[in-house]
ROGU-455705 format. One record per residue (C-alpha): residue in three letters; x, y, z. Coordinates in steps of 0.2 Angstrom, whole numbers, plus 2048, in hexadecimal, padded with zeros to 3 digits. Example, Ala and Ser with C-alpha at 12.3 -4.5 7.8 and 13.67 -1.06 7.14 Angstrom:
2
ALA83E7EA827
SER8447FB824
//
This chain:
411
UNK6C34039BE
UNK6CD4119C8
UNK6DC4169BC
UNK6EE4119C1
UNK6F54259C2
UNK7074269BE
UNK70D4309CB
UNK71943A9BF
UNK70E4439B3
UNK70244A9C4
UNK70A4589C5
UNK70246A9CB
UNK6F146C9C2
UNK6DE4659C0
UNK6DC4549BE
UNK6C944F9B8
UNK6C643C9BC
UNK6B84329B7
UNK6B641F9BD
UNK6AA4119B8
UNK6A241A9AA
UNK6A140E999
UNK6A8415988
UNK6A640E977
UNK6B340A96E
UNK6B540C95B
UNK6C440395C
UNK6C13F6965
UNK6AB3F7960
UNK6A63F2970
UNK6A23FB981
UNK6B13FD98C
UNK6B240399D
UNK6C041199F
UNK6C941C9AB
UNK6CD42F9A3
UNK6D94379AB
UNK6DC4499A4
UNK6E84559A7
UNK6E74699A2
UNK6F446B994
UNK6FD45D995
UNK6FB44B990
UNK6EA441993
UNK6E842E996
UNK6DC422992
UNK6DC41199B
UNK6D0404992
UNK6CD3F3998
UNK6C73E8988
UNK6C83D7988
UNK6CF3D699B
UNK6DF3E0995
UNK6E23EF99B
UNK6E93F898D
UNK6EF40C98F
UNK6F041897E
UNK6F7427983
UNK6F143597A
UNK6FA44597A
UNK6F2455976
UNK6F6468979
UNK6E9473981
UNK6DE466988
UNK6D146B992
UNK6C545D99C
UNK6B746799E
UNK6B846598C
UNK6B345997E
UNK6C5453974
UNK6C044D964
UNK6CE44095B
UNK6CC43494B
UNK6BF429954
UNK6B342B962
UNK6B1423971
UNK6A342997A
UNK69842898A
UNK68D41898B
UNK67A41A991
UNK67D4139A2
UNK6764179B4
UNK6894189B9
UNK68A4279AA
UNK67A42D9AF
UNK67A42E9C3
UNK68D4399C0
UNK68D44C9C5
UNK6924579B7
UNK6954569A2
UNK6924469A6
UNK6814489A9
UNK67E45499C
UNK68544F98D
UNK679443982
UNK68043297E
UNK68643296E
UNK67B42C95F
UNK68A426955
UNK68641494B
UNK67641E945
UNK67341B932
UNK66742892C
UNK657420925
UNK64842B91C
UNK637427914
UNK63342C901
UNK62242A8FC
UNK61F4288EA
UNK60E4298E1
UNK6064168DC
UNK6094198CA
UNK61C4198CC
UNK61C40A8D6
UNK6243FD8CA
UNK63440B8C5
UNK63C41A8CF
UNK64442A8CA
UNK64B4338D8
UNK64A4428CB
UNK6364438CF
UNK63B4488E3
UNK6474528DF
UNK64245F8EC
UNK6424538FA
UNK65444A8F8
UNK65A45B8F6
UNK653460906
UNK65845290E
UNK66644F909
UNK66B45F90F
UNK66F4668FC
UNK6664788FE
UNK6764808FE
UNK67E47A8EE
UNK6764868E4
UNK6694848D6
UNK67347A8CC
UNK66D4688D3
UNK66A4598C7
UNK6684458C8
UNK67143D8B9
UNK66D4288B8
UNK67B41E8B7
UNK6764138A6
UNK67A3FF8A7
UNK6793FB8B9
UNK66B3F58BC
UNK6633E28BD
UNK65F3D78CA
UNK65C3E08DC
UNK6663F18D6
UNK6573FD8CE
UNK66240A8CB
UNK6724158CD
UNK6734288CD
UNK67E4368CF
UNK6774488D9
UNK6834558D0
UNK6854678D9
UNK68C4728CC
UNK6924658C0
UNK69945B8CC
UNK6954488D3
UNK69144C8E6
UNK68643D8EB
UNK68242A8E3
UNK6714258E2
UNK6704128E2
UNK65C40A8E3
UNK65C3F98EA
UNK64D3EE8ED
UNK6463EF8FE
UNK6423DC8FF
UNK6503CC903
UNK6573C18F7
UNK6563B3902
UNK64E3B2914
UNK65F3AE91C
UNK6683BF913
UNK6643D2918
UNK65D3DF90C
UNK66B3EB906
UNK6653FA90E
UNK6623EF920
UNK6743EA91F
UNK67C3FA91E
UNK66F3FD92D
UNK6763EF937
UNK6853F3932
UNK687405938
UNK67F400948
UNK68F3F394B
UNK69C3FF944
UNK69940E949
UNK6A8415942
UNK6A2412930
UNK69942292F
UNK6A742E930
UNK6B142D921
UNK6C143392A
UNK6C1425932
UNK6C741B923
UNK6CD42A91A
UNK6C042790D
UNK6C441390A
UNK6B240E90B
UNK6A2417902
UNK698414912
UNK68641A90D
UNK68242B917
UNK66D428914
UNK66041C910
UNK64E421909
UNK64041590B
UNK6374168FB
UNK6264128FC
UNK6164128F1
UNK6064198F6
UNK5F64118F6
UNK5E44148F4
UNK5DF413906
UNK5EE41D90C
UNK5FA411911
UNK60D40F908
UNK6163FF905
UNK62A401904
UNK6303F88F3
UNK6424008F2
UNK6504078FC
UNK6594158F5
UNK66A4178FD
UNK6744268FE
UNK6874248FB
UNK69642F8F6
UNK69D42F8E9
UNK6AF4268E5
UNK6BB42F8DD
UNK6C44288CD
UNK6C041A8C4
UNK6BC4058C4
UNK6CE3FB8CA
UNK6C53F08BA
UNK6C53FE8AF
UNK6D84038B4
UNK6DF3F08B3
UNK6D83EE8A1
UNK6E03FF89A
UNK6F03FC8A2
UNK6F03EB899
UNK6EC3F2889
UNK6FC3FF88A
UNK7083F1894
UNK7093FC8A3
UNK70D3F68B2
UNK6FF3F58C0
UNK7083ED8CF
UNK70A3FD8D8
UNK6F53FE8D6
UNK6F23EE8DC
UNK7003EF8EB
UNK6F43FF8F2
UNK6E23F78F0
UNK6EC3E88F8
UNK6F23F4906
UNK6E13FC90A
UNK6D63ED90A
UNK6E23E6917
UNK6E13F5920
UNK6D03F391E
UNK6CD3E3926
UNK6D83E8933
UNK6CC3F6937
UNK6BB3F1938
UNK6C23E0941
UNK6CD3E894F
UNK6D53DA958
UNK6C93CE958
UNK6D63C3951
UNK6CA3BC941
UNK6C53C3932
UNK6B33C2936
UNK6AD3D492C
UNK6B33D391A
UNK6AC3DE90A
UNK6A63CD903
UNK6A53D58F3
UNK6B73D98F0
UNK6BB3DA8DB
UNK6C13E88D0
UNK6B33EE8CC
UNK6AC3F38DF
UNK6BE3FB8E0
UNK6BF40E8DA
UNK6D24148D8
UNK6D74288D6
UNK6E84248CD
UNK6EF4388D0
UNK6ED4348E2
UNK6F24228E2
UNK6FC41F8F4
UNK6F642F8FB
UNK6EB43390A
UNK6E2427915
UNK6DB41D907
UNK6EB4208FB
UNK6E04258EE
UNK6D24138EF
UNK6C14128F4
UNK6B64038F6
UNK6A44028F2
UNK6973F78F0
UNK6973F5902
UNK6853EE904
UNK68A3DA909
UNK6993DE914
UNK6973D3921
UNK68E3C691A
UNK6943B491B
UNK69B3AF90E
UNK6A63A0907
UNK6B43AB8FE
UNK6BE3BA908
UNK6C13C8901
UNK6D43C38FD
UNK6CE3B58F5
UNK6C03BB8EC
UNK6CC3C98E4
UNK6D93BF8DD
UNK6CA3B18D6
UNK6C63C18CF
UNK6D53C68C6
UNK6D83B28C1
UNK6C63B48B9
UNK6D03C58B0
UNK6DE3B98AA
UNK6D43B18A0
UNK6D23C3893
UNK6E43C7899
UNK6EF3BA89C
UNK6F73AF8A7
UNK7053BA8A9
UNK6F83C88AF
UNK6F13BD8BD
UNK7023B88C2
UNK70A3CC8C5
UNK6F83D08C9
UNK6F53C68D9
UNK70A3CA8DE
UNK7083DA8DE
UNK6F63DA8E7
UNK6FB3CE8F6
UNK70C3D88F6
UNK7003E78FB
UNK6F73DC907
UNK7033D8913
UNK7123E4910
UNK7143F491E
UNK71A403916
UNK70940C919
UNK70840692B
UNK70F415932
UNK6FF41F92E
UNK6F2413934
UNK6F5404927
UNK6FA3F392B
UNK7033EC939
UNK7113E1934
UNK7103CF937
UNK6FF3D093E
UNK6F23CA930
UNK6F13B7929
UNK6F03B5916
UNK6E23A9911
UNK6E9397913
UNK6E6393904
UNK6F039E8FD
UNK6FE39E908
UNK7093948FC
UNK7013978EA
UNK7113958DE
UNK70C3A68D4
UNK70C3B18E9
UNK71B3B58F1
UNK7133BD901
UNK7203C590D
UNK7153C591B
UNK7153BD92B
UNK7083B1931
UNK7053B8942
UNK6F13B293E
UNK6E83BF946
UNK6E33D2944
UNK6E83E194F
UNK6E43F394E
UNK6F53FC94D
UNK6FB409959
UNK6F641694C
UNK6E541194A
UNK6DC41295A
UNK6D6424960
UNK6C942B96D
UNK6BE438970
UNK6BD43A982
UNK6B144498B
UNK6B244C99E
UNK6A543F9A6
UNK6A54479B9
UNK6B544F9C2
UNK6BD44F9D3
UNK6CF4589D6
//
């Protein structure tokens, strides 16, 4: 669609227009048809037409050049198209992006080690791969004793120097159930949808998004290999379990509302992110409880994340009867019974307080009145929410950013 110019900001200077040529949208994660418009030093606008709206970001940056690619927080990026293709120019020379793309390797181990795996035994090869050969000498695998049980064979840390760099966490390669994905597809299917996910500034660090996945598979006598486990590849959260943190402040009589108000705060930011304006809920962590919920207390409220990161990100997604709103203060009910009524009651205040207050909105947080509380929890006794019930999610004016690239040029 030809861009509506304002007539105002052509002033003297080269203009580099592209029309017709499809984008994806991180924001919006979906294929949009767009208009650039770029002036030389001055500001750029970006028309996109999603959902039959036309809506206009405009996005103002110094010594912007359009022969040149301007890289912001997200990407939007030329399609694969014959429109993209048959234009003159960068257009046709730059390489549709392979953003979405999870990293997925094959480790062979020997038949003899099939029924266990220590990542120790290839060390060579995850160092290589994982692109460690730099660190130094100083490169160990640590195991992480008394997670494992049922589909998780393992955890380890990969230590440069001392310290954690990467989390190790072996999964089996098979489904629980024929109608549920394995772990390690999901975080396939899942990068595939949401792009986005990949680049921890996205988030700020919010979400441990695995960065690689290893195939593990057993050889056999005639030469062949079978895969038996996935090993995932994640980075490592900083600080320590919310569980771990609610139970030592109860023990002193500390307060941990302004805790809870931030982990409140981010998962709405959360689902705000990853849903976009759809309107529903429909992507949720499905696993949302104090102990998938790492918190760096020094930097609580700080940075992007405000000092919390959520892992254990392998059924996000999947349809599931409990939200994660609800599925965290079931959680700190099932807490109530070790700590009290009274702990439940200031607990779950102070968490949907977080959930659906503004005062982070400014740097990409909520948007005010624009996210429904469960129902069902609307009008507990014990929740005083001061949130509006618009009942739908947007992406705030502070969220949404592009990378736009020249796609063919005329004066």
């Amino acid at each position: 669609m030809p861009a509506k110019s304002d007539e105002k900001t052509r002033e003297a200077g080269e203009y580099c227009v592209n029309e017709g040529v499809r984008y994806y949208s991180l924001t919006y994660d979906r294929w949009v048809d767009a208009t650039v418009v770029g002036l030389c030093d001055d500001p750029a606008y970006v028309h996109l037409d999603v959902k039959r709206r036309a809506k206009k970001t405009k996005i103002r940056r110094k010594n912007w050049s359009p022969v040149e690619e301007v890289r912001l927080d997200d990407a939007v990026t030329p399609a694969r198209s014959n429109t993209t293709r048959s234009m003159p120019g960068s257009a046709r020379q730059k390489k549709p992006s392979t953003g979405g793309l999870l990293s997925r390797r094959r480790l062979t181990i020997p038949r003899r080690n099939s029924s266990t795996f220590n990542p120790n035994d290839c060390l060579p090869v995850l160092v290589s791969e994982l692109g460690l050969q730099n660190s130094g000498n100083d490169i160990t695998i640590s195991s992480m004793r008394g997670f494992t049980g049922g589909m998780n064979g393992g955890i380890w840390f990969v230590k440069t120097n001392g310290d954690n760099k990467l989390c190790l966490k072996l999964v089996s390669a098979q489904r629980k159930c024929a109608q549920l994905p394995t772990e390690a597809g999901n975080y396939i299917d899942l990068a595939k949808r949401f792009p986005f996910l990949l680049s921890r500034s996205t988030l700020g660090g919010l979400l441990a998004f695995p960065v690689k996945i290893f195939d593990v598979a057993a050889a056999s006598t005639d030469g062949s290999s079978r895969v038996l486990f996935n090993l995932i590849v994640m980075p490592v959260a900083r600080g320590v379990r919310l569980a771990e943190i609610l139970g030592r402040k109860v023990h002193a009589r500390e307060d941990n509302s302004r805790v809870l108000e931030e982990v409140g705060r981010q998962l709405r930011r959360f689902h705000e992110r990853i849903n976009g304006a759809s309107g529903k809920l429909e992507v949720e962590h499905t696993d949302f409880q104090p102990c998938n919920i790492f918190v760096d207390e020094p930097n609580l409220g700080r940075g992007d994340n405000g000092g919390v990161t959520f892992v254990d990100l392998g059924g996000m997604g999947v349809s599931v009867k409990e939200g994660d709103y609800e599925h965290f203060v079931k959680s700190l009910t099932l807490l109530g019974q070790t700590y009290g009524p009274e702990f439940v009651r200031m607990s779950a205040k102070a968490f949907t307080e977080g959930y659906g207050s503004n005062t982070r909105g400014q740097r990409g947080g909520g948007a005010q009145g624009s996210l429904e509380l469960p129902l069902r929890h609307q009008h507990s006794p014990w929740i005083h929410p001061k949130v509006s019930t618009a009942g739908r999610v947007i992406s705030t004016a502070n969220s949404p950013s592009y990378r736009i690239t020249r796609a063919g040029s005329r004066v």
